[in-house]
RODRENDO-507414 format. One line per field, with one value per residue: residue number from 1; residue in three letters; x, z, y of N, C-alpha, C in turn. Coordinates in nm, 3 decimals, decimal comma, padded with zeros to 5 digits. Layout:
BEGIN
nr: (NUM | ...)
rest: (Ala | ...)
nc1: (X | ...)
nc3: (Z | ...)
nc2: (Y | ...)
cac1: (X | ...)
cac3: (Z | ...)
cac2: (Y | ...)
cc1: (X | ...)
cc3: (Z | ...)
cc2: (Y | ...)
% end
This chain:
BEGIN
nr: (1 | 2 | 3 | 4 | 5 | 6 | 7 | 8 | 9 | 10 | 11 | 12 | 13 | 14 | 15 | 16 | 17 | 18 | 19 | 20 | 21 | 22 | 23 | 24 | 25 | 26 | 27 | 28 | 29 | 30 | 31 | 32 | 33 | 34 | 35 | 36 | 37 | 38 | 39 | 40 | 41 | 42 | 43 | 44 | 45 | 46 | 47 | 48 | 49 | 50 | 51 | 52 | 53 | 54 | 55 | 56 | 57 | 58 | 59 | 60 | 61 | 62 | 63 | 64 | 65 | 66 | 67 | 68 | 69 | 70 | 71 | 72 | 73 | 74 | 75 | 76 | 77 | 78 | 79 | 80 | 81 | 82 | 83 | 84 | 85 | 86 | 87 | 88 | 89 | 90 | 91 | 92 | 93 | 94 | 95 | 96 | 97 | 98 | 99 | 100 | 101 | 102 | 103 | 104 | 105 | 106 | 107 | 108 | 109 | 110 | 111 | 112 | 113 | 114 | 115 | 116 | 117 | 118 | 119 | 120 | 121 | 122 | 123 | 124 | 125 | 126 | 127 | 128 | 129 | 130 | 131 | 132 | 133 | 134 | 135 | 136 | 137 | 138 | 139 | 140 | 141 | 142 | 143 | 144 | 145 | 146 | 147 | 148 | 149 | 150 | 151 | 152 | 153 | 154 | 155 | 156 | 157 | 158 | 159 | 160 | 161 | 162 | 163 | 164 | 165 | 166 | 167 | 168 | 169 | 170 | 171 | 172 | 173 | 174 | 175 | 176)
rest: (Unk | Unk | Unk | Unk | Unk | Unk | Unk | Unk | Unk | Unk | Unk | Unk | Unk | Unk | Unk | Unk | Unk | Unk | Unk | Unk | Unk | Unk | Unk | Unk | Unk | Unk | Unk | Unk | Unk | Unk | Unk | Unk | Unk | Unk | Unk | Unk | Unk | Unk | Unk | Unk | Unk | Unk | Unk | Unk | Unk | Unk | Unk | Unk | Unk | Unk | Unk | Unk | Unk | Unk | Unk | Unk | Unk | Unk | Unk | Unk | Unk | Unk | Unk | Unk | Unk | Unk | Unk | Unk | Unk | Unk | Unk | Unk | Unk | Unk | Unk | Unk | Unk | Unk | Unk | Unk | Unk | Unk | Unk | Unk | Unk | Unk | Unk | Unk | Unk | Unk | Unk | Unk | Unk | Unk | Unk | Unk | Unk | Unk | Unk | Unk | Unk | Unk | Unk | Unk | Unk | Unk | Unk | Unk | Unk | Unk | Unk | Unk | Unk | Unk | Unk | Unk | Unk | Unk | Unk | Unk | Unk | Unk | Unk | Unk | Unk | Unk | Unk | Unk | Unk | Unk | Unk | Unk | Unk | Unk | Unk | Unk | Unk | Unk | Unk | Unk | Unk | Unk | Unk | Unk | Unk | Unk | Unk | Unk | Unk | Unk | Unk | Unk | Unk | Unk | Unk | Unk | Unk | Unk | Unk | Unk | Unk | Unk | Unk | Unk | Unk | Unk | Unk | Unk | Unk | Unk | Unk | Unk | Unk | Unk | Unk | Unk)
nc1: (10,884 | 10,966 | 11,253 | 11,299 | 11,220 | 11,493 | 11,521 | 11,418 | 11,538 | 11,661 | 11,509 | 11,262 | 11,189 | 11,119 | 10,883 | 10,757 | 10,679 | 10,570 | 10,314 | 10,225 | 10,158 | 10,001 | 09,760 | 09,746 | 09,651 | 09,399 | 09,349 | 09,425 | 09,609 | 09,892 | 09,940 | 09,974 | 10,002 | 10,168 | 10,444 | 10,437 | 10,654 | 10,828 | 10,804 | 10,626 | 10,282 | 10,233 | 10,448 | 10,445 | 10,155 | 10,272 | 10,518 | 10,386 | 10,187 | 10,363 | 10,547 | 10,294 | 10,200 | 10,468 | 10,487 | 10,229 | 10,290 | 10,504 | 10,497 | 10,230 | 10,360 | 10,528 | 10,790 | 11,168 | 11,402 | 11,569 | 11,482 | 11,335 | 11,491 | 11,600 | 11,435 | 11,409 | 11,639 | 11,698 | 11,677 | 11,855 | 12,078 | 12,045 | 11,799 | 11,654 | 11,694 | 11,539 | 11,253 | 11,272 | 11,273 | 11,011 | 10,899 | 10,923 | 10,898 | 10,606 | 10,499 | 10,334 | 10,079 | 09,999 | 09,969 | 09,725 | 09,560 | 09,577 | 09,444 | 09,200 | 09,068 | 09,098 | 08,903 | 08,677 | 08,542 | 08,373 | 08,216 | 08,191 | 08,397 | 08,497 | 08,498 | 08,500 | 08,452 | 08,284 | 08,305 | 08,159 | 08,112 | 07,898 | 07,717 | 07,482 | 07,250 | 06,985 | 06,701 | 06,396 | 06,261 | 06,446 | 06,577 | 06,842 | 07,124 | 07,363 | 07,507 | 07,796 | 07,750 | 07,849 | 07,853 | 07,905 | 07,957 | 07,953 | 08,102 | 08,003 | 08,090 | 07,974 | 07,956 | 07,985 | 07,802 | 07,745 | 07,679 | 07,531 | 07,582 | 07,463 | 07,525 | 07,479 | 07,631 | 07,662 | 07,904 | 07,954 | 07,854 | 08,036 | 08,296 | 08,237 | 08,215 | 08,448 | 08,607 | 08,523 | 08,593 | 08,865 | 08,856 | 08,804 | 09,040 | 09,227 | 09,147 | 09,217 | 09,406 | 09,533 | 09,419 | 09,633)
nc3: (12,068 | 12,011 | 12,063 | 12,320 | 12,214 | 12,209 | 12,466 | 12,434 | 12,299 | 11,947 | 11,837 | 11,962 | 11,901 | 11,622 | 11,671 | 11,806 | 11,645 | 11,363 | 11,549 | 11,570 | 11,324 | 11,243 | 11,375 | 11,292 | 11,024 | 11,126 | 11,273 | 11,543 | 11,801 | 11,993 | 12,334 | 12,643 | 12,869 | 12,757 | 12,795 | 13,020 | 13,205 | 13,074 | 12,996 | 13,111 | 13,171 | 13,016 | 12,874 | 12,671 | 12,512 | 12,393 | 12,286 | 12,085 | 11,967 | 11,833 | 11,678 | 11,518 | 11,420 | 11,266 | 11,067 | 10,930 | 10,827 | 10,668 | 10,493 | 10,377 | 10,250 | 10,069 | 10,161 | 10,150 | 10,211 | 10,349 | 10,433 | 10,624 | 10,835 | 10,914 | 11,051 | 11,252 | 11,358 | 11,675 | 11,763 | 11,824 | 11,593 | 11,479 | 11,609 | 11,464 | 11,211 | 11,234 | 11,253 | 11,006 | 10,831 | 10,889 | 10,826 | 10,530 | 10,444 | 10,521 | 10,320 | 10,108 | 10,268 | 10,440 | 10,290 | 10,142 | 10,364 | 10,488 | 10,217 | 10,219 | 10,451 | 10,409 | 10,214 | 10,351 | 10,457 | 10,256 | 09,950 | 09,734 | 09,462 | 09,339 | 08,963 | 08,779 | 08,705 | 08,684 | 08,657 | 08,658 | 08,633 | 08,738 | 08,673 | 08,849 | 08,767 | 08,821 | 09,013 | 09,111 | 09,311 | 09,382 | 09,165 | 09,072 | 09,120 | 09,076 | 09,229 | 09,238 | 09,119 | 09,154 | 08,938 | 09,008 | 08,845 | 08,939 | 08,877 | 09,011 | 09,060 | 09,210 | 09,316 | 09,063 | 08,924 | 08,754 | 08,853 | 08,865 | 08,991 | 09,028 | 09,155 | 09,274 | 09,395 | 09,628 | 09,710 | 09,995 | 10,057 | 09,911 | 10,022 | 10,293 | 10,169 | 10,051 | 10,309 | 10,433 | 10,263 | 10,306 | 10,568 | 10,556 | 10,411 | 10,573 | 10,796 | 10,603 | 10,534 | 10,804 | 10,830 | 10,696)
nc2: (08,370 | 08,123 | 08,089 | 07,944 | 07,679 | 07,522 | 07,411 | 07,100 | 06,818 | 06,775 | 06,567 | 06,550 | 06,811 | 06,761 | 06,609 | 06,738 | 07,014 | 06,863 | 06,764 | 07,002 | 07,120 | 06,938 | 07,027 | 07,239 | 07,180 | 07,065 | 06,867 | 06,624 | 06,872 | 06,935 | 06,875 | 07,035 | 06,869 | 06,667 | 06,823 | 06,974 | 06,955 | 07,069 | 07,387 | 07,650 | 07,689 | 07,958 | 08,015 | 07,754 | 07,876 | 08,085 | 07,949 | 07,749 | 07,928 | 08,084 | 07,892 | 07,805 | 08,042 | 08,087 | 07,880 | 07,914 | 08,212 | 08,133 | 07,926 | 08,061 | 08,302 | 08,180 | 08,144 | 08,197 | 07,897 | 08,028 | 08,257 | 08,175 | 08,017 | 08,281 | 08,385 | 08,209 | 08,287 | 08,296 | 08,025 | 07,741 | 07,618 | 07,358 | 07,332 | 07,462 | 07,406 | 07,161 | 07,221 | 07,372 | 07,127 | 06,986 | 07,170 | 07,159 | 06,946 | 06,905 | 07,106 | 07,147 | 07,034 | 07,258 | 07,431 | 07,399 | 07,342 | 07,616 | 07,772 | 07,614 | 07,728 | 07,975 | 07,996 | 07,850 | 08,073 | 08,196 | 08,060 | 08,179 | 08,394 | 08,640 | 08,723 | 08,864 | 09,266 | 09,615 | 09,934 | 10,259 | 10,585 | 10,863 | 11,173 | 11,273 | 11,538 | 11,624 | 11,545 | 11,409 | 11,552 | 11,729 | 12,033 | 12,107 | 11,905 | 11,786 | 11,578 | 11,304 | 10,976 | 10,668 | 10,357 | 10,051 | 09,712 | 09,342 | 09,059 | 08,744 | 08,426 | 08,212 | 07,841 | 07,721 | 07,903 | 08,157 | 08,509 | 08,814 | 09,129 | 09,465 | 09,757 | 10,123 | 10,336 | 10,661 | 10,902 | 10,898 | 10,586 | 10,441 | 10,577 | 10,365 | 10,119 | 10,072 | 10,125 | 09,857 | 09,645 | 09,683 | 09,630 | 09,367 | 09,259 | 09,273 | 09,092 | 08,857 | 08,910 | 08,787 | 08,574 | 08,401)
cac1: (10,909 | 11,043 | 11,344 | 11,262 | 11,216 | 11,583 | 11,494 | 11,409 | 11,629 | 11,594 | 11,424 | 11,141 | 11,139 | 11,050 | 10,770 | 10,625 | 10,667 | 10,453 | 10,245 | 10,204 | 10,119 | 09,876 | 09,702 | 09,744 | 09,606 | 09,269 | 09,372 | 09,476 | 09,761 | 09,999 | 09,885 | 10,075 | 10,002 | 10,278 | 10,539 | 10,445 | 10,759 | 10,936 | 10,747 | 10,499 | 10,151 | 10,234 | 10,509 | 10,362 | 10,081 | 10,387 | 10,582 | 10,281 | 10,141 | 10,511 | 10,556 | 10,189 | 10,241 | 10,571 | 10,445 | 10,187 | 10,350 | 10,664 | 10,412 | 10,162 | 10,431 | 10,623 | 10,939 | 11,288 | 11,458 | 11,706 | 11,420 | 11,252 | 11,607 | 11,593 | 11,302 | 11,410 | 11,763 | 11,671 | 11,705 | 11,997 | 12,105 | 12,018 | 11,662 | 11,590 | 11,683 | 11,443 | 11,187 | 11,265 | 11,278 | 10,920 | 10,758 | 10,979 | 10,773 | 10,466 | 10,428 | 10,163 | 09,958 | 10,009 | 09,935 | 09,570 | 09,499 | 09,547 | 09,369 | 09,088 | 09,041 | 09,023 | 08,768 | 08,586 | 08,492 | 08,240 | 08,222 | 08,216 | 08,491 | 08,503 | 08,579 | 08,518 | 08,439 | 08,330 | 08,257 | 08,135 | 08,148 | 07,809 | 07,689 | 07,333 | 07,229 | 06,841 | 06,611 | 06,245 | 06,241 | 06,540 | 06,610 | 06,960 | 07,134 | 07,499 | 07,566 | 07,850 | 07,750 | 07,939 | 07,752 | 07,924 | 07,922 | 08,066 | 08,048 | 08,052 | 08,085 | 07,934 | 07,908 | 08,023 | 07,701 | 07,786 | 07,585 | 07,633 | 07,510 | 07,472 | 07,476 | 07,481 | 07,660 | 07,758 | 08,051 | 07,958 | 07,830 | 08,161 | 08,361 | 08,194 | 08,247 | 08,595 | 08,651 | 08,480 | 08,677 | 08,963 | 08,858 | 08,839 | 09,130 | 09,319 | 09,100 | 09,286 | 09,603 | 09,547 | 09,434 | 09,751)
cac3: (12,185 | 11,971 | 12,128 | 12,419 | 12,147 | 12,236 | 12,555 | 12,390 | 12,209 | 11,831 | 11,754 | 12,002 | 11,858 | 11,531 | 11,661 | 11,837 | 11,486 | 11,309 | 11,576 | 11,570 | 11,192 | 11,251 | 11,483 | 11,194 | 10,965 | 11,193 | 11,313 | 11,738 | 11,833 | 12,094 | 12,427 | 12,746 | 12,904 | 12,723 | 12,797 | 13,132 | 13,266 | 13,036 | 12,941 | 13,198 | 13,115 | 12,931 | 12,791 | 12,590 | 12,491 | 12,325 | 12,180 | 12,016 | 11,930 | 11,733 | 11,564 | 11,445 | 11,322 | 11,133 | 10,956 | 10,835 | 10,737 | 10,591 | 10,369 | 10,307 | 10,163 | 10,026 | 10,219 | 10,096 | 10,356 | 10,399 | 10,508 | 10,726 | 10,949 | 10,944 | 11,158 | 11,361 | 11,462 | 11,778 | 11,762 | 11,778 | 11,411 | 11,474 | 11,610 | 11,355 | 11,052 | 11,262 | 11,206 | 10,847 | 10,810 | 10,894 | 10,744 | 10,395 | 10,410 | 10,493 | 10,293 | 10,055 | 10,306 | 10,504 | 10,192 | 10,116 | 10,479 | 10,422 | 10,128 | 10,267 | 10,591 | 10,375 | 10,084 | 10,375 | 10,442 | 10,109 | 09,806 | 09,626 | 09,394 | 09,184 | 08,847 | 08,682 | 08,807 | 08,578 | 08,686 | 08,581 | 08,722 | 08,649 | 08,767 | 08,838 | 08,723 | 08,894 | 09,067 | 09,046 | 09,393 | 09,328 | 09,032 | 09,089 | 09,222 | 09,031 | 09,305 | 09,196 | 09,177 | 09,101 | 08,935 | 09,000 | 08,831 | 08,991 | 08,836 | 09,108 | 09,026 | 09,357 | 09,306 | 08,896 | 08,874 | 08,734 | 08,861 | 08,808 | 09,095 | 09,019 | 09,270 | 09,244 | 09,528 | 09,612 | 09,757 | 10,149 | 10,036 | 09,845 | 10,153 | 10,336 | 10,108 | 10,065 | 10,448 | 10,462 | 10,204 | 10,368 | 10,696 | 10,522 | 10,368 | 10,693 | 10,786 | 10,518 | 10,590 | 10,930 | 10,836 | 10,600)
cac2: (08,287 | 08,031 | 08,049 | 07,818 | 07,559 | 07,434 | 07,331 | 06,939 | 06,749 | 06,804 | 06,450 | 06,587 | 06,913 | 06,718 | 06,587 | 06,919 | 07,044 | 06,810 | 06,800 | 07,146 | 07,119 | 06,849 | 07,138 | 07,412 | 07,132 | 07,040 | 06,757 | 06,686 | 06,948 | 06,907 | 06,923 | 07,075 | 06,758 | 06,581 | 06,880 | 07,027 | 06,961 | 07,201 | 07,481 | 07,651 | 07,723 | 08,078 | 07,961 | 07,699 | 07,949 | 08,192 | 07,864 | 07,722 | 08,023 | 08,111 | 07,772 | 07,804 | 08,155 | 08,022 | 07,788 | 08,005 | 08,282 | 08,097 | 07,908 | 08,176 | 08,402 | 08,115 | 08,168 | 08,099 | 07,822 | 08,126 | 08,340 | 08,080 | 08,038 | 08,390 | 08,399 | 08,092 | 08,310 | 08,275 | 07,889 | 07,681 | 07,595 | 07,213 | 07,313 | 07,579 | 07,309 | 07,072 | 07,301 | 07,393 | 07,007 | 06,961 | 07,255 | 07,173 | 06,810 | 06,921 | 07,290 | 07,150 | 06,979 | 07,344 | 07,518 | 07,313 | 07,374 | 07,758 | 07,788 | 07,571 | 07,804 | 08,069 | 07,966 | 07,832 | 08,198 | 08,236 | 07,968 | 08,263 | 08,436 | 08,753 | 08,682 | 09,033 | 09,385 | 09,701 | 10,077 | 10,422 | 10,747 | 10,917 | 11,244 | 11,285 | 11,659 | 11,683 | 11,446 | 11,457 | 11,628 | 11,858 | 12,058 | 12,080 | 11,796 | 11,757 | 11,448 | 11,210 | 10,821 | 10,497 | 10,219 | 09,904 | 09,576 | 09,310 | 08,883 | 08,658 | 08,303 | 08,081 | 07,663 | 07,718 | 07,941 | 08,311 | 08,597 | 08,934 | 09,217 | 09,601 | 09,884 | 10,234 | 10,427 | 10,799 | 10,909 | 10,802 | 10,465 | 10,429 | 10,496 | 10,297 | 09,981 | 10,058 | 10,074 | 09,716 | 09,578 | 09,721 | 09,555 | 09,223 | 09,229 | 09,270 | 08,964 | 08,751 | 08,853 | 08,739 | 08,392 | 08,353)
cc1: (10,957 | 11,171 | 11,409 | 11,232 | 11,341 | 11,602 | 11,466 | 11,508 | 11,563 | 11,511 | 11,267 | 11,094 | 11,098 | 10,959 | 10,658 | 10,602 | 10,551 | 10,363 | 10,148 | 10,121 | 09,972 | 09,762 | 09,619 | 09,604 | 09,392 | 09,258 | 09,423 | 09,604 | 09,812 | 09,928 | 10,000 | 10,069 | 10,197 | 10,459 | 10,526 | 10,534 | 10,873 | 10,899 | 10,646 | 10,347 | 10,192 | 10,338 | 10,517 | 10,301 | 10,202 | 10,425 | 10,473 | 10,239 | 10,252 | 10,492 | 10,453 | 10,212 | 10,390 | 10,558 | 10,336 | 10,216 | 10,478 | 10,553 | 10,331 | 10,223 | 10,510 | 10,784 | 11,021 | 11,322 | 11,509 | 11,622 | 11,356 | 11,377 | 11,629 | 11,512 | 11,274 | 11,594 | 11,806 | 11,706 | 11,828 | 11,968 | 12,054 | 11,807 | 11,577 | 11,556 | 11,582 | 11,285 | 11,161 | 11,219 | 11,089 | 10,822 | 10,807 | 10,853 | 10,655 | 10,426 | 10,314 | 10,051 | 09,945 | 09,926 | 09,740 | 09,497 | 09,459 | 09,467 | 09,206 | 08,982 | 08,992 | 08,951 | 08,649 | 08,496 | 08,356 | 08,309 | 08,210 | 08,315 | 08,484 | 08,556 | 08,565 | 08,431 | 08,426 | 08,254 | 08,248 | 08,092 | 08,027 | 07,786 | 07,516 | 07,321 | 07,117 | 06,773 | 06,461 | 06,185 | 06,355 | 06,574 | 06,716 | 07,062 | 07,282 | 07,605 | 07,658 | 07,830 | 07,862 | 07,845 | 07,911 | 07,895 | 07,977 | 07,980 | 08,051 | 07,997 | 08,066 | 07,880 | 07,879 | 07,897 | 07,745 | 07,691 | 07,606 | 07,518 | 07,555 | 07,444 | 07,537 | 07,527 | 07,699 | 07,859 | 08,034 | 07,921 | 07,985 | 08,256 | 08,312 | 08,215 | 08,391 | 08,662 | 08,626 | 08,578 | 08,817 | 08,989 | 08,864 | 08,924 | 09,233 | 09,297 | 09,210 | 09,372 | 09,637 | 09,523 | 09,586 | 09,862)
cc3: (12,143 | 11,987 | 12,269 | 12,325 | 12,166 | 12,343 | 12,549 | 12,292 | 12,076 | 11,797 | 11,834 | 11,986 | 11,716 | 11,558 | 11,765 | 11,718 | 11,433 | 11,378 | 11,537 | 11,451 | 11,142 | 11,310 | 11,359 | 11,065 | 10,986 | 11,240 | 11,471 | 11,695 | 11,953 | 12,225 | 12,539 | 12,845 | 12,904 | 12,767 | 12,883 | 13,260 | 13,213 | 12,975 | 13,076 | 13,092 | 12,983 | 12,819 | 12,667 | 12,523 | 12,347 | 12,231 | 12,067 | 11,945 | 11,779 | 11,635 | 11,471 | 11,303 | 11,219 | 11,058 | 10,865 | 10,768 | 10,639 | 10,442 | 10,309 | 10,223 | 10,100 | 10,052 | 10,160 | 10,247 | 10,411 | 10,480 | 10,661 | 10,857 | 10,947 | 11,100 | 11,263 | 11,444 | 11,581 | 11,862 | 11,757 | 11,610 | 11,385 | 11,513 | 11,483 | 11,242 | 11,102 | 11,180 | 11,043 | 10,795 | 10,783 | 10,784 | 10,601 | 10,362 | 10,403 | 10,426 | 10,200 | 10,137 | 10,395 | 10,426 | 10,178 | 10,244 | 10,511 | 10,336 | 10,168 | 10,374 | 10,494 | 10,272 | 10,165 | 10,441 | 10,359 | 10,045 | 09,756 | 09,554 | 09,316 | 09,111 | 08,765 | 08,757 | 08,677 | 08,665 | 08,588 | 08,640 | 08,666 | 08,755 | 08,768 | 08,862 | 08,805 | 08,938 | 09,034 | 09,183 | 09,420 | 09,155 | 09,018 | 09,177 | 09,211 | 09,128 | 09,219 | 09,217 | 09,112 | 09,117 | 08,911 | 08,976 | 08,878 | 08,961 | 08,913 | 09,060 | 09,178 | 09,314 | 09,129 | 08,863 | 08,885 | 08,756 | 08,844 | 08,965 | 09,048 | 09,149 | 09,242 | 09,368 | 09,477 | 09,700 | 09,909 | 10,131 | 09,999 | 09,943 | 10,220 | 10,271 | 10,083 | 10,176 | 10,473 | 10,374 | 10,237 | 10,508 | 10,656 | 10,436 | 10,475 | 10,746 | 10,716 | 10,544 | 10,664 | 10,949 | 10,748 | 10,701)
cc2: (08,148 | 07,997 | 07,934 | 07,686 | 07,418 | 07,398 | 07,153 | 06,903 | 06,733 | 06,664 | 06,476 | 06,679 | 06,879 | 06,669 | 06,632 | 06,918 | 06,936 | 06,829 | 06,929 | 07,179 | 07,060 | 06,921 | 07,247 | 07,323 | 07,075 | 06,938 | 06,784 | 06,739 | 06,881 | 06,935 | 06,929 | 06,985 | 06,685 | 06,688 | 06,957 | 07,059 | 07,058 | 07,291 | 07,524 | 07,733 | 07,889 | 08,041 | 07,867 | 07,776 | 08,030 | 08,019 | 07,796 | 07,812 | 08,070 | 07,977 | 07,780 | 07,910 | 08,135 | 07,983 | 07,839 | 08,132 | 08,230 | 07,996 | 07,925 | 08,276 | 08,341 | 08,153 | 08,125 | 07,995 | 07,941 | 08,201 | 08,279 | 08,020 | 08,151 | 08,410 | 08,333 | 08,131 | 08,290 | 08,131 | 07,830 | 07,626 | 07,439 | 07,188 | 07,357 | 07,470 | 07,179 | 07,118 | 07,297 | 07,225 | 06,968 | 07,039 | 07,239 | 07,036 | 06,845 | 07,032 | 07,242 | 07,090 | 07,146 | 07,421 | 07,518 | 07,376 | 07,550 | 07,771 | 07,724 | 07,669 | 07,941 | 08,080 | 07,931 | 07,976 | 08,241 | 08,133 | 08,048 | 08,333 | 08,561 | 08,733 | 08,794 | 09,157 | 09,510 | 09,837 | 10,126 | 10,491 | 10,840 | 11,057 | 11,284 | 11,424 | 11,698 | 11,488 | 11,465 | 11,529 | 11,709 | 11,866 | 12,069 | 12,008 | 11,795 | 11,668 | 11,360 | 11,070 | 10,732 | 10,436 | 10,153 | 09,783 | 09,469 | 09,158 | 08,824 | 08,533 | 08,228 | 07,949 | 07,685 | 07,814 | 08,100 | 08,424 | 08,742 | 09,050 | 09,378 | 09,704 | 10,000 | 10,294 | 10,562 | 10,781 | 10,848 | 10,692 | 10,415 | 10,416 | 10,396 | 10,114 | 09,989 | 10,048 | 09,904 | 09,583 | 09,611 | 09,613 | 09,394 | 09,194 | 09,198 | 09,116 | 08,872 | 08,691 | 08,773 | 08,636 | 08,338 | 08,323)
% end
């Protein structure tokens, strides 16, 4: 819906844009106050919503410019390079702000990871058991302090943590 962007004259679509940035950053955004006369309520919602999502994907995936007027086709060529203009100045304060949002998630990090594939033969309440486990080691470094956590799963535990880490990966994406 970034196409309604050329509705303002590009020196006020430079300072949506920042705005906008200042928003993405945590700082006051733009409010429909100041632009109620040319945008209606949904509309806004969509253009905001777009610019936001631009700026984070174009400097979450480190966009080329080329790609980033790709994505602003829609735009006249004088708004689009407004655009590019802003988010070229600000991509490391964009970047910090990304990275921030998503570290503030966990202070924690994985810094090493080791398996093994064991099969457990009998139990002490079955005599034949031949169940497959995974022991997992996994280092996690939280506030410079290195810890290390072991767990032993079978195969439905296993899915089960691979669906989850699945689901928070999607997560990620979706802050990037």
């Amino acid at each position: 819906m970034v196409d309604t962007l050329s509705r303002v004259p590009v020196t006020d679509c430079v300072k949506l844009c920042h705005r906008v940035v200042d928003g993405l950053c945590g700082r006051e955004c733009p409010t429909r106050g100041d632009y109620s006369t040319i945008w209606s309520p949904e509309e806004w919602l969509d253009l905001l919503n777009s610019l936001t999502a631009v700026c984070r994907l174009a400097v979450g995936n480190n966009s080329s410019d080329e790609e980033v007027l790709a994505g602003l086709s829609g735009v006249g060529n004088s708004h689009a390079e407004a655009v590019l203009s802003v988010m070229r100045a600000r991509r490391e304060e964009i970047r910090r702000s990304l990275l921030d949002r998503t570290n503030s998630i966990s202070s924690a990090t994985l810094q090493d990871f080791d398996w093994q594939l064991k099969v457990a033969l009998s139990s002490d309440k079955i005599s034949s058991l031949h169940t497959p486990l995974l022991s997992l080691s996994l280092d996690v470094k939280e506030n410079s302090a290195l810890r290390s956590f072991t767990m032993e799963m079978n195969r439905e535990e296993l899915n089960t943590l691979v669906s989850s880490l699945e689901a928070a990966n999607k997560v990620v994406l979706q802050l990037k």
